[in-house]
OpenMM code with the backbone's topology and positions (N, CA, C; nanometers):
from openmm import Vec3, app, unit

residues = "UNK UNK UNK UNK UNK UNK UNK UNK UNK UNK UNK UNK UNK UNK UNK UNK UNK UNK UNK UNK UNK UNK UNK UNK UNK UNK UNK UNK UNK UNK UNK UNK UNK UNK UNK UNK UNK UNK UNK UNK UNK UNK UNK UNK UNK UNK UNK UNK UNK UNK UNK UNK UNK UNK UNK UNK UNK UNK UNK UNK UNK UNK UNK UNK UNK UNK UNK UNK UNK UNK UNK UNK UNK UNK UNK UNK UNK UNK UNK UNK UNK UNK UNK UNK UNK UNK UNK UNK UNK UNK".split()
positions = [
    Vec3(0.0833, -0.1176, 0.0000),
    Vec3(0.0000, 0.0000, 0.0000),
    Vec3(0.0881, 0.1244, 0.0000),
    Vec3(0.0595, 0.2225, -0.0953),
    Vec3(0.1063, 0.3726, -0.0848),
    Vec3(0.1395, 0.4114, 0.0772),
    Vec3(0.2261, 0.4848, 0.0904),
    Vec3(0.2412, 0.5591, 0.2386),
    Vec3(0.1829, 0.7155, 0.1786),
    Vec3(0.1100, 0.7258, 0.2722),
    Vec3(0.0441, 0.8278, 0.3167),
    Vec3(0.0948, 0.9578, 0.3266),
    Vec3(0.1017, 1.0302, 0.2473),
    Vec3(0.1624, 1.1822, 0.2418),
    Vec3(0.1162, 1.2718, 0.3434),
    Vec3(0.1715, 1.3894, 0.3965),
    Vec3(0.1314, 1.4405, 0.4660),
    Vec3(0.0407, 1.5923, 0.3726),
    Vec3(-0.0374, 1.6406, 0.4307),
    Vec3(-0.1420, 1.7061, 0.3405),
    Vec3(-0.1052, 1.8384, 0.2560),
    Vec3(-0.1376, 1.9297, 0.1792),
    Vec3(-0.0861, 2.0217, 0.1390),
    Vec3(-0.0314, 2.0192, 0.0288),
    Vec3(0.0678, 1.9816, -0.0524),
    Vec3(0.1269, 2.0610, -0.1416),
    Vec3(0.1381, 1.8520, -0.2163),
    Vec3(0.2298, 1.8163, -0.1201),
    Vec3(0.2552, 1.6577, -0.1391),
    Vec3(0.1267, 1.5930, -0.1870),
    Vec3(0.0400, 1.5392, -0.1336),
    Vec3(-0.0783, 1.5820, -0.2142),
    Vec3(-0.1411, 1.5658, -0.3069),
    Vec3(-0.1448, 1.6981, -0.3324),
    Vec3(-0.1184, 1.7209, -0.4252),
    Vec3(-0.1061, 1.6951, -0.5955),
    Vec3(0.0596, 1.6956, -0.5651),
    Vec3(0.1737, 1.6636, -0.6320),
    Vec3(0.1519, 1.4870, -0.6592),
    Vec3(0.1014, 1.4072, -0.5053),
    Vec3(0.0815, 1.2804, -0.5424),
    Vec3(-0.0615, 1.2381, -0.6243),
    Vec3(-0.1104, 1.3371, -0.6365),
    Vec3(-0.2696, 1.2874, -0.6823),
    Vec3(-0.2774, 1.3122, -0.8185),
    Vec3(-0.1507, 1.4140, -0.8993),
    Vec3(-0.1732, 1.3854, -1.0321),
    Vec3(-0.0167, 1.3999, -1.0899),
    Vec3(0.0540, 1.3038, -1.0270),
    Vec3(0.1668, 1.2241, -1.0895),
    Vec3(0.1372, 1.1742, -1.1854),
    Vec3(-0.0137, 1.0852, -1.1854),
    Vec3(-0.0010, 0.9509, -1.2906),
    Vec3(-0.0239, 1.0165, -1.3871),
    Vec3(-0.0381, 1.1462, -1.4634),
    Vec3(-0.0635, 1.2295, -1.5838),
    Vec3(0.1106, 1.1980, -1.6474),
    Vec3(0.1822, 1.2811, -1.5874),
    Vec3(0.3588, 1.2491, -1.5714),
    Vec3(0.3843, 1.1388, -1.6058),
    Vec3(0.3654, 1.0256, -1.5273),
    Vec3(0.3885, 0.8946, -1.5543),
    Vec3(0.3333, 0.8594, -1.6934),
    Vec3(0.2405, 0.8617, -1.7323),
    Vec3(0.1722, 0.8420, -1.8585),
    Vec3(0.2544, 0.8683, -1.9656),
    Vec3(0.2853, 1.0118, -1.9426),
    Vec3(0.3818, 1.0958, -2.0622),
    Vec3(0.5167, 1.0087, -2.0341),
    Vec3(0.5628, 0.9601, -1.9607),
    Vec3(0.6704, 0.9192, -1.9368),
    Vec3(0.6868, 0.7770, -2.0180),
    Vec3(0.5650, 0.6759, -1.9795),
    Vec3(0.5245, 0.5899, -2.0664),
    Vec3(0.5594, 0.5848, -2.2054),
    Vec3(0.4581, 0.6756, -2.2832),
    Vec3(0.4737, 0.7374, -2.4237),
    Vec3(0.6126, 0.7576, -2.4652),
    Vec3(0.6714, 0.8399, -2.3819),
    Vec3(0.8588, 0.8974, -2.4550),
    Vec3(0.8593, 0.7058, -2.4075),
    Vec3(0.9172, 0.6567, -2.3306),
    Vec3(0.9641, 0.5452, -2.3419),
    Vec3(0.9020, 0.4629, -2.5002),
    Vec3(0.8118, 0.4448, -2.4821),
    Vec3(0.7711, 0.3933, -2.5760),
    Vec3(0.8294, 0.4185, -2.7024),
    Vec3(0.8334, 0.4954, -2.7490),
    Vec3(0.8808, 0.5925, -2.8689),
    Vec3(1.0046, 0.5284, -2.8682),
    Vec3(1.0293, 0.5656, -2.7897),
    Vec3(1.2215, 0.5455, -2.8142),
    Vec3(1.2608, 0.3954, -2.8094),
    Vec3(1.1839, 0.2939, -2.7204),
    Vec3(1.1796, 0.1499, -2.7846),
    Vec3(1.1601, 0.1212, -2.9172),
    Vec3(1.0258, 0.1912, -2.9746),
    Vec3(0.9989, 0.1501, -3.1404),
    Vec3(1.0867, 0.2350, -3.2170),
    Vec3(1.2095, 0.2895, -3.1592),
    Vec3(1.2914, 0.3430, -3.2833),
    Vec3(1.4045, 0.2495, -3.2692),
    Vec3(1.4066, 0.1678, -3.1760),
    Vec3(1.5144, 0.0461, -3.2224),
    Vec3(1.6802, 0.1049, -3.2444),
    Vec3(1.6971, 0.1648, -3.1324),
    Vec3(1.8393, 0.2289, -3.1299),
    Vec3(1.8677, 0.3134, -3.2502),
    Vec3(1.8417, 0.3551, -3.3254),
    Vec3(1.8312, 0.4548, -3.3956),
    Vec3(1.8069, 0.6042, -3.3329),
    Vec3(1.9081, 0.6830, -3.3948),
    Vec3(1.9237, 0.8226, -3.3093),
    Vec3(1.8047, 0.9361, -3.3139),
    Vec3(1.7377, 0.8697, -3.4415),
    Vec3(1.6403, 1.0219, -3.5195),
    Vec3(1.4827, 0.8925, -3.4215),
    Vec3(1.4122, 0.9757, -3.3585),
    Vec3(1.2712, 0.9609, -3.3113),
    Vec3(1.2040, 1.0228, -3.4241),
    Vec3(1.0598, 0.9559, -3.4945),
    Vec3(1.0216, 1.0610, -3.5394),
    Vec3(0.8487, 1.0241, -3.4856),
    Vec3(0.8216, 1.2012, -3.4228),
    Vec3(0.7070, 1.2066, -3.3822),
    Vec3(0.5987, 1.2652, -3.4039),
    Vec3(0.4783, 1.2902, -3.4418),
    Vec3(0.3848, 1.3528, -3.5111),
    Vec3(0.3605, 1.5294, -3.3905),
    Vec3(0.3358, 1.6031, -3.4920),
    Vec3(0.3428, 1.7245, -3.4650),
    Vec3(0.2391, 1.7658, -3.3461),
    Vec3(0.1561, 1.6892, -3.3588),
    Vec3(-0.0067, 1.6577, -3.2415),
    Vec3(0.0496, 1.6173, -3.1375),
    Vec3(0.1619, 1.5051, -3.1246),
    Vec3(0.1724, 1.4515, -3.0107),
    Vec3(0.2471, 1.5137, -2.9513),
    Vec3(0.3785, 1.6004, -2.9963),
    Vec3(0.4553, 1.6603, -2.9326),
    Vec3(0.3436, 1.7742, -2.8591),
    Vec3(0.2526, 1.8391, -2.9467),
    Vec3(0.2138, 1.9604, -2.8322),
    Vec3(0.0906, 1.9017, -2.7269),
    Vec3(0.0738, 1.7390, -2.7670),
    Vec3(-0.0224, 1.6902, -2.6513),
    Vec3(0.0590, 1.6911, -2.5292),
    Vec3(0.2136, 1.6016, -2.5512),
    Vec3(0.3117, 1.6198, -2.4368),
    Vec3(0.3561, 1.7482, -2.3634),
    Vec3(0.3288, 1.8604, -2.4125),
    Vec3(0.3528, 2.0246, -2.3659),
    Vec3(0.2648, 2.0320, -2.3076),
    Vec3(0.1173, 2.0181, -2.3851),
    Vec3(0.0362, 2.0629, -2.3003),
    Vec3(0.0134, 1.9671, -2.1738),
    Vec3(0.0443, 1.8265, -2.1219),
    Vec3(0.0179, 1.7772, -2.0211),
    Vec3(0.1012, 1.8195, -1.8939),
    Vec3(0.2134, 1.8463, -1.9586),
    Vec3(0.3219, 1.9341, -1.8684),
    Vec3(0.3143, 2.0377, -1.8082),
    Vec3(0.2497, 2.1153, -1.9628),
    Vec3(0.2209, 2.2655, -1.8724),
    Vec3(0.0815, 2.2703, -1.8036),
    Vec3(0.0073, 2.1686, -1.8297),
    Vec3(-0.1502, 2.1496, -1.7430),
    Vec3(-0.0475, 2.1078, -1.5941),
    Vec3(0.0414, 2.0189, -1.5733),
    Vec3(0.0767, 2.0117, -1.4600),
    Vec3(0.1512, 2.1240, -1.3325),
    Vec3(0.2376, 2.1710, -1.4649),
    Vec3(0.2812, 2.3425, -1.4080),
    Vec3(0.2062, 2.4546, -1.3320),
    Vec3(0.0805, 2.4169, -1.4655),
    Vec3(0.0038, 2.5508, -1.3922),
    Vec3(-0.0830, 2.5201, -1.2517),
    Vec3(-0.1220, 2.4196, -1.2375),
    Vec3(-0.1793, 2.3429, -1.1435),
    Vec3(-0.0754, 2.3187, -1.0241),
    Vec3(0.0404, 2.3385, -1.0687),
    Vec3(0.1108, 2.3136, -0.9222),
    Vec3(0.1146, 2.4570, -0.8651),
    Vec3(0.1777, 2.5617, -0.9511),
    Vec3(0.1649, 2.7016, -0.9421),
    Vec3(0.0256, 2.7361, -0.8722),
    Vec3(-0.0923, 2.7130, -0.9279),
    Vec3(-0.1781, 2.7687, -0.8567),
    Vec3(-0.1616, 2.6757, -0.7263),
    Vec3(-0.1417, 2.6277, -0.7201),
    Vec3(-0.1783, 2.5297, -0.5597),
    Vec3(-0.0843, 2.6049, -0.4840),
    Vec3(0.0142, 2.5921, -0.5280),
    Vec3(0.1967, 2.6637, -0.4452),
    Vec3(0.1773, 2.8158, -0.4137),
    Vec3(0.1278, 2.8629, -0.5287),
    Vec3(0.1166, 3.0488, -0.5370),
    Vec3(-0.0197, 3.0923, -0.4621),
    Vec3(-0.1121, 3.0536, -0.5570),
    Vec3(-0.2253, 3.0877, -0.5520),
    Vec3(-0.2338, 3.1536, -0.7182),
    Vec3(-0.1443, 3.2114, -0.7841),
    Vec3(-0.1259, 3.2488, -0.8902),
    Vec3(-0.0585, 3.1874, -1.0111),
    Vec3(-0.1590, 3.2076, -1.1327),
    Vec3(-0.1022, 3.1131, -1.2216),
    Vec3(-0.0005, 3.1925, -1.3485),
    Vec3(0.0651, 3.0927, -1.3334),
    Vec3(0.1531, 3.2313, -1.4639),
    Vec3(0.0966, 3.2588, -1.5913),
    Vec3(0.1293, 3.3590, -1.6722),
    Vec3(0.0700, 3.3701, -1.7773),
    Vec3(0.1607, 3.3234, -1.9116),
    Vec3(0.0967, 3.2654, -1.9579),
    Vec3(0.1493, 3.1270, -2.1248),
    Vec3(0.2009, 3.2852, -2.1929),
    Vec3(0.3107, 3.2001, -2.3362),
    Vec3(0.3820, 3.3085, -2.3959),
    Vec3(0.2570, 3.3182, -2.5038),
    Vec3(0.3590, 3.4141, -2.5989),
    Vec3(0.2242, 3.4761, -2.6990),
    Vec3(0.2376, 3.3739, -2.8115),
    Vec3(0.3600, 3.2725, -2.8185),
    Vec3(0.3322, 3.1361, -2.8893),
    Vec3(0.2345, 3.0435, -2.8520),
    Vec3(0.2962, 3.0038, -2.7512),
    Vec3(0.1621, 2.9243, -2.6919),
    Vec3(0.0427, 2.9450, -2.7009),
    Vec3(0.0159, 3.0627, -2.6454),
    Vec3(-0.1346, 3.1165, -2.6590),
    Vec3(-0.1990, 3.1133, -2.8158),
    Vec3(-0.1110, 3.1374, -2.8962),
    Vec3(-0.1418, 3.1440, -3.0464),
    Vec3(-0.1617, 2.9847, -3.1083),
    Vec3(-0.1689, 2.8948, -3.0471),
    Vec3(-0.1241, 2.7360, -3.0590),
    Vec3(-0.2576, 2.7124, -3.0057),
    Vec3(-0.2666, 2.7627, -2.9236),
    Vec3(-0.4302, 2.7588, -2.8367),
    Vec3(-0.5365, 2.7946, -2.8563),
    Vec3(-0.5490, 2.9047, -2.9330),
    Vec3(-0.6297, 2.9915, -3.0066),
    Vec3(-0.6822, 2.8946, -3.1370),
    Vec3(-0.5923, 2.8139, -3.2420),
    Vec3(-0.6137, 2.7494, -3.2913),
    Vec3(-0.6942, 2.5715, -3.2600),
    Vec3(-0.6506, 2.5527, -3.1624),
    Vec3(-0.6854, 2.4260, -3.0897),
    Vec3(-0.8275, 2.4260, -3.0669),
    Vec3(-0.9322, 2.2943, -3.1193),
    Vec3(-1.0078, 2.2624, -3.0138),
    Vec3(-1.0576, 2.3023, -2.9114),
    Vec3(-1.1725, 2.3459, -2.8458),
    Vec3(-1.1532, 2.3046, -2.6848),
    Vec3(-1.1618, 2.1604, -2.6342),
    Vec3(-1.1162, 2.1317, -2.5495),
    Vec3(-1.0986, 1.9877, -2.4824),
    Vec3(-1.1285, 2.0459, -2.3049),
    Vec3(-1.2400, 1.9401, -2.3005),
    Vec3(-1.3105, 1.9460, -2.1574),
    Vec3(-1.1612, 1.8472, -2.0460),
    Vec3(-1.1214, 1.9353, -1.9763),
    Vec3(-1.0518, 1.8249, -1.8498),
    Vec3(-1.1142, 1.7728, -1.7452),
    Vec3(-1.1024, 1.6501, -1.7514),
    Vec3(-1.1851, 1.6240, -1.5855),
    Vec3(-1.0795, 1.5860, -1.4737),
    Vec3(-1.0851, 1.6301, -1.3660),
    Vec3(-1.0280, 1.6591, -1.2379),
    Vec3(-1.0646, 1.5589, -1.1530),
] * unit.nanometer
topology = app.Topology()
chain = topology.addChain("A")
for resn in residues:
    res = topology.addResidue(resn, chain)
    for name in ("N", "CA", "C"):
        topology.addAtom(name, app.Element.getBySymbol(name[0]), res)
């Protein structure tokens, strides 16, 4: 059984690791099916799915840590503007 974090920030941090882990999954993966070969090649979707799970984790730690969330560059935001919306569930 998990040991028991103490409350606050840890938390947290432990309650949406497995997003991280996931992405972590994926790069592994990748780099198995390139079979020691130096060049990965990855579709342009997936790389900014992997950004955005990262920076969904960033900003979410920030607000928890700060109370304040930082504000995305004017790339990003322009990447976003184009995108979908996609509902997150918590």
């Amino acid at each position: 059984m998990d040991k028991q974090l103490d409350g606050g920030i840890g938390n947290f941090v432990h309650r949406r690791l497995s997003q991280l882990k996931v992405l972590a999954r994926l790069v592994e993966h990748e780099l198995s099916a390139a079979k020691g070969s130096k060049d990965i090649n990855l579709e342009r979707d997936l790389v900014e799915n992997l950004l955005d799970t990262v920076e969904i984790f960033i900003e979410d730690f920030e607000v928890a840590h700060t109370g304040v969330a930082r504000e995305r560059t004017a790339a990003r935001a322009s990447v976003d503007a184009n995108k979908p919306a996609v509902t997150r569930l918590s």
